[in-house]
N, CA, C and O of each residue as an XYZ file, in Angstrom:
732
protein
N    -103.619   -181.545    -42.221
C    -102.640   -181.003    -41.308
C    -101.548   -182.033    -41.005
O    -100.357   -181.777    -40.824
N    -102.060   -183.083    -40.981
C    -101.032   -184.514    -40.781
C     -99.776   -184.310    -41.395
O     -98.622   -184.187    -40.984
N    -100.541   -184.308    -42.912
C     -99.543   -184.420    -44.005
C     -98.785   -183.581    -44.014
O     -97.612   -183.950    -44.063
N     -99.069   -181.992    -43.969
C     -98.625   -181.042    -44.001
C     -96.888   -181.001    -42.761
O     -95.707   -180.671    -42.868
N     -97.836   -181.579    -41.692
C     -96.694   -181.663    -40.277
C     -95.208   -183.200    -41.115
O     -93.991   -183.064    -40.985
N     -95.728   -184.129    -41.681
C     -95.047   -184.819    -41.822
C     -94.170   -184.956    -43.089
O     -93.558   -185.982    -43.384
N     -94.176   -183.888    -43.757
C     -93.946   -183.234    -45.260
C     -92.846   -182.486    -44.491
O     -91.674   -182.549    -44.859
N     -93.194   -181.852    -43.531
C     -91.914   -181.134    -42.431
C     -91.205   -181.892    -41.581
O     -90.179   -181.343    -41.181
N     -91.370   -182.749    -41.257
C     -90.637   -183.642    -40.649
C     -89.701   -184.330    -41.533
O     -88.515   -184.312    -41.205
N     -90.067   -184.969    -42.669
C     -89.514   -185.446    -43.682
C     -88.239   -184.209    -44.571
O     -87.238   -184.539    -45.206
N     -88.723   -182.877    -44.319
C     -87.345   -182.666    -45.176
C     -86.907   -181.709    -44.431
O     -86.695   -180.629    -44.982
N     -86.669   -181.841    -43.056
C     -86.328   -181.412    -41.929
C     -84.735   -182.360    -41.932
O     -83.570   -181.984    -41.804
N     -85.390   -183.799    -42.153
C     -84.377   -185.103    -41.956
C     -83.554   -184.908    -43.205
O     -82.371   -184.753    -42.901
N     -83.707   -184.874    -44.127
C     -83.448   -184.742    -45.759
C     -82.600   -183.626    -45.959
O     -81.773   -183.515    -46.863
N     -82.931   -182.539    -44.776
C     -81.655   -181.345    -45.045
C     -80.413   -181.739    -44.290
O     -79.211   -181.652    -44.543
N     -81.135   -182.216    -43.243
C     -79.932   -182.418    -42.028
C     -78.914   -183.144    -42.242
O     -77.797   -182.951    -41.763
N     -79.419   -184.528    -43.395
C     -78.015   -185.923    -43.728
C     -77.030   -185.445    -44.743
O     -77.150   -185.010    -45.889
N     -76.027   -185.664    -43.959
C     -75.011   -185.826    -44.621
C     -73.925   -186.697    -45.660
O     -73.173   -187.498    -45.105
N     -73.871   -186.595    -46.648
C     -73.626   -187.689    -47.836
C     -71.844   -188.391    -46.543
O     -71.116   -187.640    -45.893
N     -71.741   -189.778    -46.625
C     -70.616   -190.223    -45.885
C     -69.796   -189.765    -46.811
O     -69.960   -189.518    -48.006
N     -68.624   -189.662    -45.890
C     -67.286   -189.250    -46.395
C     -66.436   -190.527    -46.441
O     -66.078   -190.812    -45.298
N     -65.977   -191.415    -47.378
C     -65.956   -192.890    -47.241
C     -65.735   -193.478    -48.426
O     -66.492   -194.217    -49.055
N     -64.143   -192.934    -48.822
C     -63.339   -193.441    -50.030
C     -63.529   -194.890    -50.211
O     -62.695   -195.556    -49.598
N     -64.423   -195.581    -50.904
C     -64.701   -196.878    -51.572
C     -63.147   -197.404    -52.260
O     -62.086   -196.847    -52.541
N     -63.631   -198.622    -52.332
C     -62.367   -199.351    -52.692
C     -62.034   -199.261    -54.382
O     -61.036   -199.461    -55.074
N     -63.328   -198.883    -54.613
C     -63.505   -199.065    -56.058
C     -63.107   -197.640    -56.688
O     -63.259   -197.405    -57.886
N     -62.465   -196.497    -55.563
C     -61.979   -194.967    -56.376
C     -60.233   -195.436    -56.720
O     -59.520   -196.205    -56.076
N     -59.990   -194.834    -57.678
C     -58.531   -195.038    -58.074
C     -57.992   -193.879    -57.134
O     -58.500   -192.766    -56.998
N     -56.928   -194.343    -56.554
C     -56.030   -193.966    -55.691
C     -54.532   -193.619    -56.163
O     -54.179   -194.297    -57.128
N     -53.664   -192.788    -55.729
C     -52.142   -192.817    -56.627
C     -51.854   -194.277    -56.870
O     -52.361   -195.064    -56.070
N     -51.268   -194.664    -57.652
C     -50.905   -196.092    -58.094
C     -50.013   -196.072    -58.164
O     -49.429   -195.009    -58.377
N     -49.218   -197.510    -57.992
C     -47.831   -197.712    -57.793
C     -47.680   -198.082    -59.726
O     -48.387   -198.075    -60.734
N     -46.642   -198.292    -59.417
C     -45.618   -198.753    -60.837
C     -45.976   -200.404    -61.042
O     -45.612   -201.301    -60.282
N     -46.806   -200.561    -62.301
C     -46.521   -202.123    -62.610
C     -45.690   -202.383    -63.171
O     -45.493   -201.693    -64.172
N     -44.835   -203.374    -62.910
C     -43.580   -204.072    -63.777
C     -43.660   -205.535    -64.286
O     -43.482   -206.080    -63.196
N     -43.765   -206.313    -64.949
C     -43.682   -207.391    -65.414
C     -42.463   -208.044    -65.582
O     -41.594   -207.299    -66.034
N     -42.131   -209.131    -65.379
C     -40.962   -209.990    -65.667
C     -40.837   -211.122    -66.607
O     -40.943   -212.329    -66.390
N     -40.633   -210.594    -67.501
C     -40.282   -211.603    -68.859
C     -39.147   -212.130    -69.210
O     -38.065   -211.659    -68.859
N     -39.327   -213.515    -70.189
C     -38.300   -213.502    -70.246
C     -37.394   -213.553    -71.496
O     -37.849   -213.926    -72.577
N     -35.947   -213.129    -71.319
C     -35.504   -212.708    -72.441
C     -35.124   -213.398    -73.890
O     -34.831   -212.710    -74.867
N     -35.160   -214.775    -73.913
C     -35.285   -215.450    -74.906
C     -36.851   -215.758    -75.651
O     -36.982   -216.476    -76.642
N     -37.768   -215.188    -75.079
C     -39.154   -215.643    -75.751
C     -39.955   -214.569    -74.673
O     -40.482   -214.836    -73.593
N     -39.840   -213.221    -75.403
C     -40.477   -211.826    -74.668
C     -41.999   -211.968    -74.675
O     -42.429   -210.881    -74.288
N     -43.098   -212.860    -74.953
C     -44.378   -213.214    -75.238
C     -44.306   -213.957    -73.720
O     -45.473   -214.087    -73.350
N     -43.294   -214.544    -72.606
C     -44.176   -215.005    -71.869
C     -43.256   -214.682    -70.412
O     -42.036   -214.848    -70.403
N     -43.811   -214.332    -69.526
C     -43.288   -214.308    -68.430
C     -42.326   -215.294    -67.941
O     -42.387   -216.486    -68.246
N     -41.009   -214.536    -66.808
C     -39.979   -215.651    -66.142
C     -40.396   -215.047    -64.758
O     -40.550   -213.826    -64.739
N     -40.606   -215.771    -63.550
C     -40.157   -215.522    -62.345
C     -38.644   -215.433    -62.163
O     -37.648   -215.871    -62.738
N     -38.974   -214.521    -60.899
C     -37.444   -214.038    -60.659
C     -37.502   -214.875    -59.385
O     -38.415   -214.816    -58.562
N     -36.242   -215.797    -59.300
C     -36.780   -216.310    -57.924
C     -35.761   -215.570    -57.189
O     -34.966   -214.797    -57.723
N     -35.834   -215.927    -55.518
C     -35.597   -215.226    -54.827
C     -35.448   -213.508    -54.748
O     -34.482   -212.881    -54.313
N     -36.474   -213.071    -55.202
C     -36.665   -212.095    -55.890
C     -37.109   -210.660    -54.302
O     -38.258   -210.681    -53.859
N     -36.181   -209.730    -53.762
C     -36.162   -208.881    -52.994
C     -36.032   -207.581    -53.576
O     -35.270   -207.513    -54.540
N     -36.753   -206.267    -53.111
C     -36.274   -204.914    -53.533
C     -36.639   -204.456    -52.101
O     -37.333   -204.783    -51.139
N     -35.653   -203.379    -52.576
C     -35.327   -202.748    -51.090
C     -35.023   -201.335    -51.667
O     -34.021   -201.089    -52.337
N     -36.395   -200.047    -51.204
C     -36.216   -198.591    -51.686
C     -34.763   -198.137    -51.426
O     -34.387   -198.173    -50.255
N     -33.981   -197.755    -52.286
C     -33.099   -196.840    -51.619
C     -33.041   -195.251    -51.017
O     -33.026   -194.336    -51.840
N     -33.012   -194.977    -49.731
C     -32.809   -193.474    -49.568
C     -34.935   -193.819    -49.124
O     -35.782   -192.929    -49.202
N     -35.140   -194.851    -48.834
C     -36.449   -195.263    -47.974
C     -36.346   -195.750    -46.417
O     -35.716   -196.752    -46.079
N     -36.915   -195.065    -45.696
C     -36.809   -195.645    -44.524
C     -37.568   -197.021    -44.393
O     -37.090   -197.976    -43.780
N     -38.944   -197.041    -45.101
C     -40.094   -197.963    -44.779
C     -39.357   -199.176    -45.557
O     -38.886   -199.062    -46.689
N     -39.333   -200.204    -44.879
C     -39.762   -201.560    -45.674
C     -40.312   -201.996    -46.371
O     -41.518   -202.053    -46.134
N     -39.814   -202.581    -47.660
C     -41.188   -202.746    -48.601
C     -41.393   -204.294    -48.500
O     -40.706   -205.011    -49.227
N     -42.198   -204.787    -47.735
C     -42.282   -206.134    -46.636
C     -42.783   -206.899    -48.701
O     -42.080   -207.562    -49.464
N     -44.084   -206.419    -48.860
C     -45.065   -207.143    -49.883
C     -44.342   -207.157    -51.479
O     -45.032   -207.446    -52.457
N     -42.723   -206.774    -51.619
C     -42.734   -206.944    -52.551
C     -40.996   -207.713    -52.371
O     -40.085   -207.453    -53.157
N     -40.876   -208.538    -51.335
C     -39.781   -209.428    -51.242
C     -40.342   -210.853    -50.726
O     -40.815   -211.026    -49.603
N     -40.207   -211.894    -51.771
C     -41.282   -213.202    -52.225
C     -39.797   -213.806    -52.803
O     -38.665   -213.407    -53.075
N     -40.642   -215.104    -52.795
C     -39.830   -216.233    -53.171
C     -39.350   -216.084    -54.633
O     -38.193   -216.048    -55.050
N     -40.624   -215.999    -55.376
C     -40.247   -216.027    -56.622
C     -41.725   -214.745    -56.862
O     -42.751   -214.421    -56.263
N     -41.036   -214.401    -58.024
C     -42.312   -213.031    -58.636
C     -42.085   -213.016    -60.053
O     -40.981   -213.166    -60.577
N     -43.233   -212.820    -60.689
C     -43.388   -212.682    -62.170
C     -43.865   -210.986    -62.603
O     -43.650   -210.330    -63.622
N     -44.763   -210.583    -61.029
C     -44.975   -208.767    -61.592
C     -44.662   -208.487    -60.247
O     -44.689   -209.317    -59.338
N     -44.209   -206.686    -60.092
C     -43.877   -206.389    -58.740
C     -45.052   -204.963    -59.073
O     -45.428   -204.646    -60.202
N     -45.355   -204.454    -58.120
C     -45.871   -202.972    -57.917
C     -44.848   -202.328    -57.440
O     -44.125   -203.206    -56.968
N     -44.322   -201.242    -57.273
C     -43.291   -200.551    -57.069
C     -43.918   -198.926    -56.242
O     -44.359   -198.104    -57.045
N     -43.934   -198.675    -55.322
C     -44.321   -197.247    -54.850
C     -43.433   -195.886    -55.500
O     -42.242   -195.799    -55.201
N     -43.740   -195.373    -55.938
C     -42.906   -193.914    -56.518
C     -43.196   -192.753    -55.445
O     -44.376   -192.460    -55.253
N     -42.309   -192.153    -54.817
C     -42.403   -191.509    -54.080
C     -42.990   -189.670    -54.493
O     -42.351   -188.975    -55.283
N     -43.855   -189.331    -54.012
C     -44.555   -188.281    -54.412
C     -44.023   -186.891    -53.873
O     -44.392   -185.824    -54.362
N     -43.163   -186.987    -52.868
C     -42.778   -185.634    -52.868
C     -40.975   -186.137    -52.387
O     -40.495   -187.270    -52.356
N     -40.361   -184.882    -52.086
C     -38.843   -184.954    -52.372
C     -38.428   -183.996    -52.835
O     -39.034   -182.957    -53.099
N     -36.967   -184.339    -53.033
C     -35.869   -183.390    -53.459
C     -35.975   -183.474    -55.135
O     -35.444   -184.340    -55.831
N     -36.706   -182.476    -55.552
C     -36.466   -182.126    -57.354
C     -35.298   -181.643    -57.792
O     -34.700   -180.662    -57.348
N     -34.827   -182.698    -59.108
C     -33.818   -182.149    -59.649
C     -33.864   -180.819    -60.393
O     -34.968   -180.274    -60.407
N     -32.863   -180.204    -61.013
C     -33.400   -179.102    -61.860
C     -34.023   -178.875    -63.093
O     -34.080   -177.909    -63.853
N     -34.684   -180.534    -63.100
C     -35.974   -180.596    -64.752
C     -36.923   -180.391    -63.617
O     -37.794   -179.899    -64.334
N     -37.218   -180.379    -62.969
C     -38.682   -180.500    -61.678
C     -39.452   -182.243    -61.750
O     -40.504   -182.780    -62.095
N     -37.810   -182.677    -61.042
C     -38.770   -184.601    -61.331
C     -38.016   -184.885    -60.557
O     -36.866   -184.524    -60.307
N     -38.929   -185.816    -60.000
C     -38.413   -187.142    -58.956
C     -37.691   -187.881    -59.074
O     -37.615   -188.060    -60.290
N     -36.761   -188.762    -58.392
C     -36.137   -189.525    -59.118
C     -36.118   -190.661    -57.889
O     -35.559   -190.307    -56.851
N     -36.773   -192.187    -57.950
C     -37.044   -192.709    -56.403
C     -35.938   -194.045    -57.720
O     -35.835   -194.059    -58.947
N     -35.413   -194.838    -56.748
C     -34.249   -195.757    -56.943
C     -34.734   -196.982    -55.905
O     -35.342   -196.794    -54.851
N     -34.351   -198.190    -56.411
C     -34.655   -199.837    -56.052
C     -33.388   -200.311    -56.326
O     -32.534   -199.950    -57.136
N     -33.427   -201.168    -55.520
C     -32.499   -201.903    -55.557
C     -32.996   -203.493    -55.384
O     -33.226   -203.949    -54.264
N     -33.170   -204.477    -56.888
C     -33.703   -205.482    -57.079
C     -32.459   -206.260    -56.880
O     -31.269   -206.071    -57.134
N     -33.280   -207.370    -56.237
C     -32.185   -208.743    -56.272
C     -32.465   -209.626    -56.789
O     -33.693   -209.698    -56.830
N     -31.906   -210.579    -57.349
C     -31.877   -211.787    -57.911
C     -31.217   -212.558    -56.907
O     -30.235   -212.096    -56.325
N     -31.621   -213.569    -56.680
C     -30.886   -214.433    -55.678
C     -30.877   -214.627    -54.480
O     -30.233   -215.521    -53.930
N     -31.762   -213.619    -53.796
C     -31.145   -212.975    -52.649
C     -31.448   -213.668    -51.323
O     -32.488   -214.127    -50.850
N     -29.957   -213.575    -50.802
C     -30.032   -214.832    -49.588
C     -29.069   -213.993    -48.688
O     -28.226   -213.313    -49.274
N     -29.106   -213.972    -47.397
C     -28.383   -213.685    -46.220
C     -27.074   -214.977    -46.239
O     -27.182   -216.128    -46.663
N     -26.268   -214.530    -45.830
C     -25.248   -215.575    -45.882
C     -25.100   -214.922    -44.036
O     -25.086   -213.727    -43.742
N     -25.021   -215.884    -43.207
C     -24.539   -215.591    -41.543
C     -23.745   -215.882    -41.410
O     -23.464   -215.904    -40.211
N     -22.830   -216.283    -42.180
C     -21.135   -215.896    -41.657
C     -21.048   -217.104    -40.466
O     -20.413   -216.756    -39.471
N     -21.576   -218.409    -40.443
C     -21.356   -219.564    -39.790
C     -21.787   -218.699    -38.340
O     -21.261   -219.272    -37.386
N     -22.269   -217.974    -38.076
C     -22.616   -217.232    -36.748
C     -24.129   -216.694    -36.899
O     -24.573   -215.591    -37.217
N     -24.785   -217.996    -36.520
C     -26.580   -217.348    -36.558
C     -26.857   -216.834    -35.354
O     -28.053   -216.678    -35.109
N     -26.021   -216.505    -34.475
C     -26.576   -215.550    -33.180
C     -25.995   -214.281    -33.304
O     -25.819   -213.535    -32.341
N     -25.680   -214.005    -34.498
C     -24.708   -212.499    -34.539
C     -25.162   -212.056    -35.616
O     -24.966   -212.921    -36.470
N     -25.811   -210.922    -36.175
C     -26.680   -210.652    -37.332
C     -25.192   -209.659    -37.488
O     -24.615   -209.673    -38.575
N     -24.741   -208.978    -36.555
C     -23.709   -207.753    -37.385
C     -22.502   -208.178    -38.741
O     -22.201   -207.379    -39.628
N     -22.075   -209.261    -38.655
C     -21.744   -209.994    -39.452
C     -22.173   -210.610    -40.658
O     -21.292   -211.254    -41.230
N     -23.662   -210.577    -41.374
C     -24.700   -211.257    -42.194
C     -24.120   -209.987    -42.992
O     -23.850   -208.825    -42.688
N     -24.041   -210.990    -44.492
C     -24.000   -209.962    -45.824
C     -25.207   -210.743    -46.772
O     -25.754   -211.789    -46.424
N     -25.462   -210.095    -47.882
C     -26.459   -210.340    -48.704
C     -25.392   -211.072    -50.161
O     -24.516   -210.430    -50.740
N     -25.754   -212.417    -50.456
C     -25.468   -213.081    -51.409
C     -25.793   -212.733    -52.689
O     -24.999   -213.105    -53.553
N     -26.922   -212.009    -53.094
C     -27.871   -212.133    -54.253
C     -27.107   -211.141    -55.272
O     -26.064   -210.519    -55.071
N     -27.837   -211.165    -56.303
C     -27.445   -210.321    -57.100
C     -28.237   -208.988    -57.747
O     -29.190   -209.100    -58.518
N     -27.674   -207.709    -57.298
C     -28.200   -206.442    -57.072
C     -27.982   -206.042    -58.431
O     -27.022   -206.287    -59.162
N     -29.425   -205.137    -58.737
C     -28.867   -204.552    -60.193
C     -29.827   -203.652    -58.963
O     -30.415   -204.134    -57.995
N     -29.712   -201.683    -59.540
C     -30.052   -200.535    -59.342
C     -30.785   -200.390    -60.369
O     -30.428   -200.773    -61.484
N     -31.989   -199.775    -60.111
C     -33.055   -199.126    -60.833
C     -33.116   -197.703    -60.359
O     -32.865   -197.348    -59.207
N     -33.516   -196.825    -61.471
C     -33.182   -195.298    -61.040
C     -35.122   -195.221    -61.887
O     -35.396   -195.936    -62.851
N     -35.835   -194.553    -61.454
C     -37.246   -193.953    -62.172
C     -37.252   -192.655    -61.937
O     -37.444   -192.233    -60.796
N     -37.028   -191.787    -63.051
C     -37.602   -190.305    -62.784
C     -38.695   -190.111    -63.502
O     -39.037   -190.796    -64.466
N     -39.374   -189.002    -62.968
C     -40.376   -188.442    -63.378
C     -41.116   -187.668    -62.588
O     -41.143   -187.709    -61.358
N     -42.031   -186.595    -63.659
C     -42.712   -185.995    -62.753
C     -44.036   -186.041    -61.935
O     -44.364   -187.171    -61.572
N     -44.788   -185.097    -61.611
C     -45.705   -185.670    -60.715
C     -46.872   -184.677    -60.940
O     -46.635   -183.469    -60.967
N     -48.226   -185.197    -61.116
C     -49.528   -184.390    -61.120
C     -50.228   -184.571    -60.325
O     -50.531   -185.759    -60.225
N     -50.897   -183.623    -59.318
C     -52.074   -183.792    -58.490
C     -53.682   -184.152    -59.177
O     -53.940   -183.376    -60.096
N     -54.364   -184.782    -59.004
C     -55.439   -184.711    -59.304
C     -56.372   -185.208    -58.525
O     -56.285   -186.384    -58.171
N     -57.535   -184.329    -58.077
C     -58.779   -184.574    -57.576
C     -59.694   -185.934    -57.609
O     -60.105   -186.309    -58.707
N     -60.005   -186.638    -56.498
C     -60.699   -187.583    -56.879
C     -62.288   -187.363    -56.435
O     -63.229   -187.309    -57.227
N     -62.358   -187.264    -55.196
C     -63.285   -187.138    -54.524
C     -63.292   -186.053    -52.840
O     -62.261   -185.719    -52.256
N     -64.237   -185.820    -52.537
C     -64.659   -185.099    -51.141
C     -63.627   -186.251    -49.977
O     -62.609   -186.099    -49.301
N     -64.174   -186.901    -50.131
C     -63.427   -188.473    -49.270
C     -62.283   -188.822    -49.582
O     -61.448   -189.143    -48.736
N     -62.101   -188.817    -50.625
C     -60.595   -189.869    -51.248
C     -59.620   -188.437    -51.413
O     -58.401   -188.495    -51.244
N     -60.142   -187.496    -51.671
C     -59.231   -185.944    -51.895
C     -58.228   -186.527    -52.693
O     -58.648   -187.622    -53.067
N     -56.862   -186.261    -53.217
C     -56.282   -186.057    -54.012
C     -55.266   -187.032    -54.609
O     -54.326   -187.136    -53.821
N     -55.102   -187.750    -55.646
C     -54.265   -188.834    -55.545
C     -53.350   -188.155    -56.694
O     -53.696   -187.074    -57.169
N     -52.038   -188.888    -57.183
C     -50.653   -188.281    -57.268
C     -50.441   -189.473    -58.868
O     -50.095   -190.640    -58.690
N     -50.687   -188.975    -60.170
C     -50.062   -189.117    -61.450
C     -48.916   -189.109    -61.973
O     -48.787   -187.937    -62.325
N     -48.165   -189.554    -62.203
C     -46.745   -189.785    -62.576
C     -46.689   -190.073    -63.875
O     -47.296   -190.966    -64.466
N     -45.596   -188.925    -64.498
C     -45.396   -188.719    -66.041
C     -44.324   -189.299    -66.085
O     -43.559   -188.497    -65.550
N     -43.376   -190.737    -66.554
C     -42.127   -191.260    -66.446
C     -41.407   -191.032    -67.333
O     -41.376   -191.610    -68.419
N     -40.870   -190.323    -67.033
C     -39.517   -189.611    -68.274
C     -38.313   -190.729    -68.601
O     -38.116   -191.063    -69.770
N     -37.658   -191.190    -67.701
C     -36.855   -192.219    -67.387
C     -36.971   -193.599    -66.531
O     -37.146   -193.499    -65.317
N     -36.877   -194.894    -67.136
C     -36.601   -195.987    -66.132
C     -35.108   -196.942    -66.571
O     -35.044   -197.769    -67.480
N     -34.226   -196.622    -65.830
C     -32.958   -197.086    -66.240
C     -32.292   -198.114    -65.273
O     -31.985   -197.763    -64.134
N     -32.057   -199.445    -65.745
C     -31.060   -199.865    -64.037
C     -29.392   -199.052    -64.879
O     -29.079   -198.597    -65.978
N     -28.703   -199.288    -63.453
C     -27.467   -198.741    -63.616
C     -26.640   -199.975    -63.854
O     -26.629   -201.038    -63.234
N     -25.948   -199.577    -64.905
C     -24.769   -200.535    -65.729
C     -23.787   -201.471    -64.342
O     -23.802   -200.585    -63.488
N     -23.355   -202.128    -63.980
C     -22.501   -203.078    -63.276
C     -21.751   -204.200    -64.327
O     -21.903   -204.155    -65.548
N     -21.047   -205.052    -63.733
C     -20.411   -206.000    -64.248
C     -21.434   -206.964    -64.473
O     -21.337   -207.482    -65.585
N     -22.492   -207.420    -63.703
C     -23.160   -208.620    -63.769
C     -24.620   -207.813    -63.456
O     -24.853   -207.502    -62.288
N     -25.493   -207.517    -64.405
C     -26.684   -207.008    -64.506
C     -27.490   -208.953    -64.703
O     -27.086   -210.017    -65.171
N     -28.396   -208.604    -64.221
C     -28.923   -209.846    -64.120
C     -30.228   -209.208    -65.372
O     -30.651   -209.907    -66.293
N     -30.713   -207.637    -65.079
C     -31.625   -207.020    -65.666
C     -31.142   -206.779    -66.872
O     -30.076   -206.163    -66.872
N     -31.719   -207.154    -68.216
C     -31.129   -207.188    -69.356
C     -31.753   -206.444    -70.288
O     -31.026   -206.277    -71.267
N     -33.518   -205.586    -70.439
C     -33.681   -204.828    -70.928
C     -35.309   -204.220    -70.246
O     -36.158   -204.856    -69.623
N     -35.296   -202.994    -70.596
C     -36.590   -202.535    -69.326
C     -37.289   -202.243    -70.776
O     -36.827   -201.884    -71.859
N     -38.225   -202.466    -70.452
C     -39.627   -202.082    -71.639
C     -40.443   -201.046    -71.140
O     -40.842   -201.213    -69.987
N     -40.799   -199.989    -71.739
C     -42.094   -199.511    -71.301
C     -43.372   -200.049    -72.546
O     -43.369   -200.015    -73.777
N     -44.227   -200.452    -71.695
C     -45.504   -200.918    -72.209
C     -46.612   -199.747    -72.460
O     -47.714   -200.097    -72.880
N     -46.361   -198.418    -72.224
C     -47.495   -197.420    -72.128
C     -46.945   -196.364    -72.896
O     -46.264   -195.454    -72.423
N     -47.212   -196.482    -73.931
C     -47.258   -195.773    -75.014
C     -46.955   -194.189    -74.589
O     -45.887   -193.643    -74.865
N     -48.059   -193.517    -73.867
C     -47.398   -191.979    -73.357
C     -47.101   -191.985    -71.503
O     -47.356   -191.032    -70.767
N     -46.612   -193.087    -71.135
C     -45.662   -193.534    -70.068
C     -46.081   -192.333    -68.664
O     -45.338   -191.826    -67.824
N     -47.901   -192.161    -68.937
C     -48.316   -191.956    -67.763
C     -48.827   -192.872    -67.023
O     -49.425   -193.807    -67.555
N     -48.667   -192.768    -65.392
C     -48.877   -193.864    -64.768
C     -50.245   -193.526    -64.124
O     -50.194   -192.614    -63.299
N     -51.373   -194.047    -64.327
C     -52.786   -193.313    -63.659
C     -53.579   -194.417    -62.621
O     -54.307   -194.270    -61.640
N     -53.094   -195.505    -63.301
C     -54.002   -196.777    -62.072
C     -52.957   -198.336    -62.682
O     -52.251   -198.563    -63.665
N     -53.413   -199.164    -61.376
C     -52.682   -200.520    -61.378
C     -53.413   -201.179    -62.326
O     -53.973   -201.998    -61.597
N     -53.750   -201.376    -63.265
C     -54.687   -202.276    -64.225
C     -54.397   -202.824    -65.333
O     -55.009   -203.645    -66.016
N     -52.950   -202.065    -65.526
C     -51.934   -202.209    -66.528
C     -51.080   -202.413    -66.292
O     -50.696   -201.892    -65.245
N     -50.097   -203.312    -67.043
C     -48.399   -203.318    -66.998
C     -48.157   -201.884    -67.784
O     -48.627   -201.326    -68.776
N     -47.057   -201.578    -66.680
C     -46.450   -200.180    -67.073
C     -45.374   -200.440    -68.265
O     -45.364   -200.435    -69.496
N     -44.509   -200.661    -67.232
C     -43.006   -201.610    -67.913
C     -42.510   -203.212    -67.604
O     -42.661   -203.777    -66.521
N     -42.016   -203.680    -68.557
C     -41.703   -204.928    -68.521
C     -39.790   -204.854    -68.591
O     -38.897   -204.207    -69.138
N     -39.972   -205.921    -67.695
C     -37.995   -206.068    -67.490
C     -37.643   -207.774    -67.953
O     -38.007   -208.797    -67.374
N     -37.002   -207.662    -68.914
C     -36.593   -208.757    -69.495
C     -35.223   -209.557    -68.583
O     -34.326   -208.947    -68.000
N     -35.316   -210.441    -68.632
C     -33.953   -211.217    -68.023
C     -33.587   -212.587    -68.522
O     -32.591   -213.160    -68.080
């Protein structure tokens, strides 16, 4: 009878638990854009970009973790929802600097006056976007098919040629260089 009572007790407990809901670090999540920085006389080995800032355009948020002294790879966020053009794709834009230094205008108590020294090239990324299922917990993370990565032409491009490294230029996890930007 013991057994019998504690055979019921036991999957009494066993129906009742609930598996945690508790996205691990180790589930792939939407992934940002890897980029590499090489350099353009000897494409086999990386250049830091020094003073190296991007700043989303048409982003409210700050992108605090990817403006550093000097950088050899950046991650890049692609924005998952938005205004679609009429192919049905995204199109999220950076604005990378080379150089980039505040000049204060001999007036360090007056920021309205501060312009940016560095040198801006525009990056434009379109592409489209797939939902896919991960988990109960982690629910749904966001695939990116990259149709286009172009900076925009200027007088003084510091960015001298964009590589894609991924053969069918889907973006699924950070583990890879996506594209490489020569300078």
């Amino acid at each position: 009878m013991k057994k019998i009572v504690a055979l019921l007790l036991l999957s009494a407990l066993l129906i009742n638990c609930e598996r945690d809901d508790i996205c691990s670090d180790t589930e792939s999540t939407t992934p940002r854009l890897v980029v590499d920085f090489l350099d353009l006389l000897d494409s086999e080995n990386t250049k830091e970009v020094t003073d190296f800032y991007v700043i989303g355009i048409d982003n409210d948020n700050v992108l605090e973790d990817y403006n550093v002294v000097t950088t050899s790879q950046v991650l890049l966020p692609l924005k998952t929802t938005g205004d679609f053009n009429s192919n049905n794709e995204l199109v999220t834009s950076f604005s990378m600097y080379r150089g980039y230094e505040i000049d204060d205008n001999d007036t360090p108590d007056d920021t309205s006056d501060d312009f940016n020294t560095g040198n801006e090239d525009i990056v434009n990324i379109t592409y489209t976007t797939n939902q896919i299922y991960v988990s109960r917990a982690c629910g749904f993370k966001t695939v990116f098919n990259i149709v286009s990565f172009q900076v925009v032409p200027d007088a003084d491009n510091w960015i001298a040629i964009i590589q894609n490294n991924n053969d069918n230029q889907t973006i699924t996890n950070e583990t890879i260089t996506h594209y490489n930007i020569q300078h």
